[in-house]
N, C-alpha and C positions, 0 to 999 in steps of 0.2 A: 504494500500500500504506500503510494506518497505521501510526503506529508505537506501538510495544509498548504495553501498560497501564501508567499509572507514570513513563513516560519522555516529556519534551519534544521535540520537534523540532528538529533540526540542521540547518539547512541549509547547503550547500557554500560561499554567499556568506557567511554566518556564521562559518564556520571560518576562511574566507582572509581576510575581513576583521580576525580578531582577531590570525590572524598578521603582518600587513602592519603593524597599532599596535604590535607587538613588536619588529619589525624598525624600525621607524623610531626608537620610544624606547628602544631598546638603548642601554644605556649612560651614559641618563639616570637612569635610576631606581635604578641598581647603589649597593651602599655605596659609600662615599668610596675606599675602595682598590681597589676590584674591578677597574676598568680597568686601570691598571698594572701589576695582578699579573696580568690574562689575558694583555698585553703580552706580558710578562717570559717564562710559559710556552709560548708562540710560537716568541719567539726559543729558549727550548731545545727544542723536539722539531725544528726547523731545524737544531742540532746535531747532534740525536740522529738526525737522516734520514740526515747528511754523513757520520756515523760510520758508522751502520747500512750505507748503501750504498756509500760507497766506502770502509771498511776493516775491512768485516767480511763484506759481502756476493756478490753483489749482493742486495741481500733490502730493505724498507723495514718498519719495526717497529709506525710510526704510520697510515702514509699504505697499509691494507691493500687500496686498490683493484690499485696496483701488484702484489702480490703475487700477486693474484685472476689478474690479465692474464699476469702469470709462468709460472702455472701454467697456464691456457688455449693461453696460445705454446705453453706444454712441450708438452701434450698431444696436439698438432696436429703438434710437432715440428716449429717452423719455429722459427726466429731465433735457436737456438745458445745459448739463454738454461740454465742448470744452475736448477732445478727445484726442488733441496733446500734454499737456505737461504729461499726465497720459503715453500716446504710448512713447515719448522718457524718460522718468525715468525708465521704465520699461523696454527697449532695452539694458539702460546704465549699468543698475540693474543687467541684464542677462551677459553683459561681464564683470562686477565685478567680479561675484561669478565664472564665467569660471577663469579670469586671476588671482584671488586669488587662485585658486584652484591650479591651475598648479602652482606658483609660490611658492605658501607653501607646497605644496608635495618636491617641489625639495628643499626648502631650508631646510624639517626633513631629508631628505635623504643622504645632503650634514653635520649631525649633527648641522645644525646653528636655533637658539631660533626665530622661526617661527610666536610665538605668539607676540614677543616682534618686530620684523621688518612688521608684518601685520599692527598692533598699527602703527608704525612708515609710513609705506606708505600710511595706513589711513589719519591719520596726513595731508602730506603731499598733499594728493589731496583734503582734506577740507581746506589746506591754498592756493592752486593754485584759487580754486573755491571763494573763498578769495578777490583773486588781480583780476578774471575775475570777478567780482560785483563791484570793489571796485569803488564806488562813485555811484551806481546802486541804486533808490529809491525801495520800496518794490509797489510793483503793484500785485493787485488780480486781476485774470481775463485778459483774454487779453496779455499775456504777449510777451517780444519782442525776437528776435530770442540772445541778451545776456541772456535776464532773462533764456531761455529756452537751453542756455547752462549752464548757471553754476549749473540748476536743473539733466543736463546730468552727471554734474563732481560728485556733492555731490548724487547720484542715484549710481555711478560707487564706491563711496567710502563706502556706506552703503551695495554693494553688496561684497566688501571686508570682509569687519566688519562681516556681514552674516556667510562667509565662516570661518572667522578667528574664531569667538564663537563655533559655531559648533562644527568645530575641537576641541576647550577646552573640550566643552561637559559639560556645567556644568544645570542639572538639573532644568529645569523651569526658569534659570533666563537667557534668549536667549539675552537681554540687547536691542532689537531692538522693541519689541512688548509687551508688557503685560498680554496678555488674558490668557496663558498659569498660566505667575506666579498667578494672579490674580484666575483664578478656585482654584491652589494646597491652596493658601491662605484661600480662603473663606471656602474650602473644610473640609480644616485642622481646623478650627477656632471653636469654641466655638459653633458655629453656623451649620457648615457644622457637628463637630462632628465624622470627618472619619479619623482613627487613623492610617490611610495609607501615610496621607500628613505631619505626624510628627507633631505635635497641641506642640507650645512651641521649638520645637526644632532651630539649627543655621538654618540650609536649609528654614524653613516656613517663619522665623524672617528675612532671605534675602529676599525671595519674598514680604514679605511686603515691605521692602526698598524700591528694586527697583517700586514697583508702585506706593508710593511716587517719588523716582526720577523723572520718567517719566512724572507726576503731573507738578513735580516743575519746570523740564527743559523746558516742553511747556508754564508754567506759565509765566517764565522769559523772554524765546523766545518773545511771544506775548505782554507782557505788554513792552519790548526795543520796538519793531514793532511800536506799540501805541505811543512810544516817540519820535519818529523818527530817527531811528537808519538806516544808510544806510545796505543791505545788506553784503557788505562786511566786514563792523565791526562786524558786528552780526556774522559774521562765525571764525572771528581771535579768539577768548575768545572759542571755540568749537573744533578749531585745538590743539592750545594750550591744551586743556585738555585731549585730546587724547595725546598727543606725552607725558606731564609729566605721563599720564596711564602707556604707554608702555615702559618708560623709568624706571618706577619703580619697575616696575616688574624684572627687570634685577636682581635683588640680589635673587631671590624669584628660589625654584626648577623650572626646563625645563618644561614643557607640554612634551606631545607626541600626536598622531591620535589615540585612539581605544576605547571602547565603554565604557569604566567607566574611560578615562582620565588617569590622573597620569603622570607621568616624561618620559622624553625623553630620546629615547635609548640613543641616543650619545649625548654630546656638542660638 
């Protein structure tokens, strides 16, 4: 079949080759601070999984495959799994990434730093989610109609976060999940041996990062849990690191929306 009037040729080996140069120079090409602040947002949805799941759920707010599988269990009615806090994290999740979406379209279009006020109302709904726990014990299981809002608010902020990464576009380090960076890793590694993934380069050397982060932030999460940390504390130290994220970034080049990234038309 040809293709349309007007329109070039794409072909399949085209595509995955451009992906492959993306994935290998991940991390090379990023502003000077980009790395360390995808880092940095790692380690917190690591927190925010530790919270989300063992003390407010069982539900996950980032990591929405989990919840998908929740509800499939439920469905089927095997594995004893409760049904409701996976169904509203997943609701909340879903108008995240809608009202993200719309809101950082308009605010690239209005020339204003999208990635840097996403951060910012990230932020801001992980500290509301914050003062609705605030004095809240961590409870597995069973949880009560606060626990299973403030798992709606911090669901609604990580499907922000979702949208806001995306848009960056940065290769394998998504900052919400690890399975991706973790195959280019292994892939690339000494081991995997596939000189696709860049073995030694910045892009490979971030993906390992961040799956240490991810490691560390649920590590942390879980052993405050174990110390008895009220939910609400556990979220202020995770707000906070997102806002000093997106405020740092302020000196660093624009972002823009398109498929290898790069600077924003306008400021």
């Amino acid at each position: 079949m040809s293709a349309p009037e007007g329109r070039a040729d794409v072909s399949l080996s085209g595509v995955m080759d451009e992906d492959r140069k993306a994935v290998r120079t991940a991390g090379s090409l990023l502003p000077p601070r980009m790395p360390a602040l995808l880092v940095a947002l790692t380690a917190v949805t690591g927190v925010i999984e530790a919270v989300s799941l063992l003390a407010l759920g069982p539900a996950f707010t980032a990591m929405q495959t989990g919840n998908v599988l929740f509800l499939a269990f439920g469905a089927a009615q095997a594995g004893d799994l409760p049904t409701l806090p996976a169904g509203i994290s997943l609701a909340a999740f879903v108008l995240g990434v809608v009202c993200g979406s719309h809101v950082e379209a308009v605010l690239e279009a209005r020339g204003r730093r999208w990635f840097v006020l996403g951060l910012v109302l990230e932020a801001g709904l992980i500290l509301a989610a914050a003062a609705l726990a605030w004095g809240l014990a961590p409870q597995y299981g069973s949880p009560t109609p606060r626990h299973l809002a403030v798992t709606a608010v911090l669901a609604l902020a990580m499907g922000l976060r979702n949208t806001t990464i995306m848009r960056a576009n940065v290769p394998g380090v998504p900052t919400t999940l690890v399975t991706r960076s973790m195959t280019a890793f292994l892939g690339g590694s000494a081991m995997g041996r596939d000189a696709v993934y860049g073995y030694g380069s910045a892009g490979w050397k971030l993906r390992g990062l961040s799956i240490v982060a991810m490691f560390a932030g649920g590590f942390v999460g879980a052993l405050l849990i174990r110390a008895g940390w009220t939910v609400g504390w556990l979220l202020v130290p995770a707000a906070a690191t997102v806002l000093v994220v997106g405020l740092a970034y302020r000196g660093q080049p624009p972002l823009h929306t398109g498929p290898a990234g790069g600077r924003e038309r306008s400021q």
